[in-house]
N, C-alpha and C positions, 0 to 999 in steps of 0.2 A: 504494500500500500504506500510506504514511504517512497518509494522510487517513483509510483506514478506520479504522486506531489509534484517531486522532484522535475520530471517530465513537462507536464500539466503548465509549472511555474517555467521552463525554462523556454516552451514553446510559447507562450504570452511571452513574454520576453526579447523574445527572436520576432514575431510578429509585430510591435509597435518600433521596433527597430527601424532605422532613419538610412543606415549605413547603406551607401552605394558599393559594390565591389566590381571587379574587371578581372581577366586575366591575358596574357598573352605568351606563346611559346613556341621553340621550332620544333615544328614537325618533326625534323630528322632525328630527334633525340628519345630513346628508348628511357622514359624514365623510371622504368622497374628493374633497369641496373644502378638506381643510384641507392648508394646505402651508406653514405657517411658525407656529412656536411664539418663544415669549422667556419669560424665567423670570419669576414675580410679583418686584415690586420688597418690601423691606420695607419696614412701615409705620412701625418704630420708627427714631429715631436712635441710640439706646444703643450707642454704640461700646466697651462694656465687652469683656473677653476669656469667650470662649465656651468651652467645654470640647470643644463639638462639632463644631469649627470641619474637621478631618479626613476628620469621616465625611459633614458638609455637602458636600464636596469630592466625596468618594466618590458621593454620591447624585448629584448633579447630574452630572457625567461618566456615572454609569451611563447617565441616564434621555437624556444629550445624546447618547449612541452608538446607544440602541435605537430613539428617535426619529428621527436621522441614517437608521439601516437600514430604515424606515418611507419614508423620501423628505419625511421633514419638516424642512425645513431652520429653525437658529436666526438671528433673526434680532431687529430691534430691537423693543420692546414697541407701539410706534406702530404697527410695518407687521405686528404676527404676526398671523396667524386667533387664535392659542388660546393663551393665558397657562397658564403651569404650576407647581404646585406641589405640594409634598409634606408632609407629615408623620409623626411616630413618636408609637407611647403605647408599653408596657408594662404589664400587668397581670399581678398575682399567683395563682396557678392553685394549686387543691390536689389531688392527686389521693391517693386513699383508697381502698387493694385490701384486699381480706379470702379468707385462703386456708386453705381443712380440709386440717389435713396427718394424716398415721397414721391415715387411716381403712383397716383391716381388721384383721387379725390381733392380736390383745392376748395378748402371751407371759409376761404375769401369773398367776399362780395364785393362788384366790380367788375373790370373787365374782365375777362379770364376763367371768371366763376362755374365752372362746371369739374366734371370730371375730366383728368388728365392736364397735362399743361403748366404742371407744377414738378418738374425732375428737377432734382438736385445733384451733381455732381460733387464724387470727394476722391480724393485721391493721400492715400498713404504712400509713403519710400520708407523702406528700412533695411539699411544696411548690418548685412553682417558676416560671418568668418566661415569658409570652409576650408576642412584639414583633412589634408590627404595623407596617409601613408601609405609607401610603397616599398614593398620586398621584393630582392632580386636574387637568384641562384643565378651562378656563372661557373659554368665548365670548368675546373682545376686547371685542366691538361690546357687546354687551347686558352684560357680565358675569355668564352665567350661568353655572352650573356644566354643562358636559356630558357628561364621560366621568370616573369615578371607577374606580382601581384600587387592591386594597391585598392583601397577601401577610403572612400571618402565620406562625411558626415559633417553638419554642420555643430563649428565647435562651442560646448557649453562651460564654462566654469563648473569643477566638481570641488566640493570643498575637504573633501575626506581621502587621505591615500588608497583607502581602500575602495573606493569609489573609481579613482586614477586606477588602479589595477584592473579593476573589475571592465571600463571601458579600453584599456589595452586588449584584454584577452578576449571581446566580445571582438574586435578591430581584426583581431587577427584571427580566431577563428575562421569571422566571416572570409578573409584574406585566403586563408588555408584550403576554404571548400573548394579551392581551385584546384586546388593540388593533389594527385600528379594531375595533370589533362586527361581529358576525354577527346578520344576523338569523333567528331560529329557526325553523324548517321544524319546522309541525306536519302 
């Protein structure tokens, strides 16, 4: 009975979800020989402090657990099939609705006075933030990029870490449902 709960809650859940996902990949690649990944190393030295050092944290556990559930194990850069990494942007979005309101009835006397003839125009803008992340597997051997995934949603303030966590791992989840590809049956 707990597990259906569990279900029940998880599928509400996945349902009012916002999150857009994609994915893209070459064909040419057999992805049921890949069986060990390692995370790209950085190319910088800058050991300056990061602000994002938390949610770097959070991303990489997400993507280390759904690939773990995949059967791909982590493992050193030397010995993996497929090097992984991720990224974020943000971009500014405006959205711009326009709504007739009091259109019928005009309880004016005067010119005019009948039904209809009385539309009001209004118009809202409100600006606001989408966040994308995008994870990339790339070939060890050749260095090429093979599997790209990225999950966009428009972004909220969470005020709790475990809130932050909990939208990392729904992020990438949805991210993951990519993976490996399917090939499309036409």
């Amino acid at each position: 009975m707990k597990n259906i709960i569990v279900l029940a809650v998880a599928l509400a859940l996945s349902a009012c979800s916002t999150m857009k996902s994609s994915s893209d990949y070459d064909p040419k690649v057999n992805f049921n020989q890949i069986k060990s990944y390692a995370w790209i190393d950085k190319k910088s030295d800058d050991t300056t402090y990061h602000l994002d050092g938390l949610m770097d944290q959070r991303v990489r556990n997400a993507v280390d657990s759904q690939l773990q559930l995949k059967g791909i194990t982590k493992t050193s850069a030397e010995q993996a099939d497929v090097l992984v990494n991720y990224f974020t942007k943000v971009d500014k979005k405006i959205d711009v609705d326009t709504f007739n309101t009091n259109f019928g009835y005009n309880p004016y006397y005067g010119p005019g006075w009948a039904w209809g003839g009385n539309m009001h125009t209004q118009t809202t803008v409100r600006e606001y933030e989408v966040g994308t992340l995008v994870v990339d597997l790339v070939d060890r051997a050749s260095g090429q990029l093979i599997w790209r995934g990225s999950v966009a949603d428009t972004v909220r303030d969470k005020s709790t870490p475990e809130e932050r966590i909990e939208v990392v791992n729904q992020a990438i989840a949805e991210v993951m449902t990519h993976y490996p590809p399917q090939a499309e049956i036409k």
